[in-house]
C-alpha positions as CSV (number, residue, x, y, z in Angstrom):
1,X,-76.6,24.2,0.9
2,X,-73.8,21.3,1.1
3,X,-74.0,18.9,4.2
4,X,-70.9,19.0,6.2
5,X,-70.8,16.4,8.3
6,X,-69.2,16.7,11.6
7,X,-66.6,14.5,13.0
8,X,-65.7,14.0,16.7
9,X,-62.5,13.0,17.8
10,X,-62.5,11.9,21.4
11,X,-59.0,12.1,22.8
12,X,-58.6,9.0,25.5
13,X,-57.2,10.2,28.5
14,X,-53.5,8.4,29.1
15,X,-53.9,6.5,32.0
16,X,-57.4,6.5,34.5
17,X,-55.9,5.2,37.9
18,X,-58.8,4.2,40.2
19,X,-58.4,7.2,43.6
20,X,-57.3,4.8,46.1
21,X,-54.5,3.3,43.6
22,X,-52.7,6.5,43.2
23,X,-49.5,7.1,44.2
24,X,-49.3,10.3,47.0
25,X,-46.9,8.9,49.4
26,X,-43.0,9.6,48.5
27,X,-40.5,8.0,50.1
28,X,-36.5,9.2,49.3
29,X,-33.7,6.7,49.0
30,X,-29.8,7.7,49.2
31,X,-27.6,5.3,47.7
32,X,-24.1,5.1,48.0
33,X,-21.6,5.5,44.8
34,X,-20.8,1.6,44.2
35,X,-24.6,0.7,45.1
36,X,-25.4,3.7,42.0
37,X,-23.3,2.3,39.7
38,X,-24.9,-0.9,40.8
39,X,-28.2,0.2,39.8
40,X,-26.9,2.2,36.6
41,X,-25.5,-1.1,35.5
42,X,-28.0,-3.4,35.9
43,X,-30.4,-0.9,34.5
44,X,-28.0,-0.6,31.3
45,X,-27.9,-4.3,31.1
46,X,-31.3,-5.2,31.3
47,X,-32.9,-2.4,29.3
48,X,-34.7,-1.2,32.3
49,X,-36.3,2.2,31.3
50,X,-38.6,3.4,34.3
51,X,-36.3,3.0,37.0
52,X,-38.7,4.2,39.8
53,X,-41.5,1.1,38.5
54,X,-38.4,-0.8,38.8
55,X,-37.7,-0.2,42.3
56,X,-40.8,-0.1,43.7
57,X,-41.8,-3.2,41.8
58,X,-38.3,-4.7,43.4
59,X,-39.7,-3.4,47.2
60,X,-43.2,-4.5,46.6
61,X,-42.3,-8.3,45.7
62,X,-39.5,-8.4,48.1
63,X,-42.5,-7.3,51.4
64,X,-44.9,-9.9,49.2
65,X,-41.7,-12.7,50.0
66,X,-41.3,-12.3,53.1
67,X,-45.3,-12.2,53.8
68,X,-45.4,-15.5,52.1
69,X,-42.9,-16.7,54.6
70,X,-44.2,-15.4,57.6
71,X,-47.7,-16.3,57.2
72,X,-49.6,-17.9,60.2
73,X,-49.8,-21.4,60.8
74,X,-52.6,-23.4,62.6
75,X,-49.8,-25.3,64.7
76,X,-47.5,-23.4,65.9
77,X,-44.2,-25.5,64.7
78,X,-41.9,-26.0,68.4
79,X,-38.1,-24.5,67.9
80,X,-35.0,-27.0,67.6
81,X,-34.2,-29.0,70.5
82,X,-30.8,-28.4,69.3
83,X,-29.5,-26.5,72.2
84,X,-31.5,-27.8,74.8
85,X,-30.3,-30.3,77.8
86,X,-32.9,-32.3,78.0
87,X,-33.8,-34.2,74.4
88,X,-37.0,-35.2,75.0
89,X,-39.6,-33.1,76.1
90,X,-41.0,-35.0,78.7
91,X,-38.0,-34.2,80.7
92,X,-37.1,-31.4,82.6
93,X,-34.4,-29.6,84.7
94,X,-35.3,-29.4,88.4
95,X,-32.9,-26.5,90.0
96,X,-32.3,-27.7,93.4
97,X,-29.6,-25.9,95.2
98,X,-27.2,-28.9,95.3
99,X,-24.3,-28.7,93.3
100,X,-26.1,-31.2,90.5
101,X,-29.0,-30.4,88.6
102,X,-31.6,-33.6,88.7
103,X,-33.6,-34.6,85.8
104,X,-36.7,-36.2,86.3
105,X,-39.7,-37.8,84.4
106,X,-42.9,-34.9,84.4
């Protein structure tokens, strides 16, 4: 008898996404004609082939952005005096009923 030996080919399975990384949650978008075309042409321009990566990647980083720029601070920074009547803040506006505000030193 001859030995035939056996070979095993082991077909990789395309991509393994961990559970909690999978995608389940589908959102719609409706764009308008020019904002289409918009899309078509900068797809066509830039070679973009998987157009839902593409949005979602351009959704993801724009949240990621705006994260960045909102993120707490240890001191909250005061908003512009800009607008304000009294310039420095150890003034303030007394309301009396006259017909003049007074300012006075706190």
């Amino acid at each position: 008898m001859e030995k035939v030996e056996k070979v095993v080919v082991v077909k990789k399975k395309k991509n393994q996404v961990k559970p909690d990384l999978k995608r389940t949650n589908k959102r719609y978008i409706s764009f308008n004609d020019k904002e289409m075309s918009a899309i078509e042409c900068f797809c066509k321009k830039y070679k973009v082939s998987n157009r839902s990566k593409f949005m979602r990647e351009a959704i993801i980083s724009a949240i990621l952005k705006k994260f960045d720029e909102d993120y707490p601070t240890l001191f909250e920074v005061d908003p512009p005096t800009l607008f304000t009547n009294s310039p420095n803040p150890n003034y303030r506006v007394k309301n009396t009923n006259t017909r003049v505000n007074e300012t006075q030193l706190v």
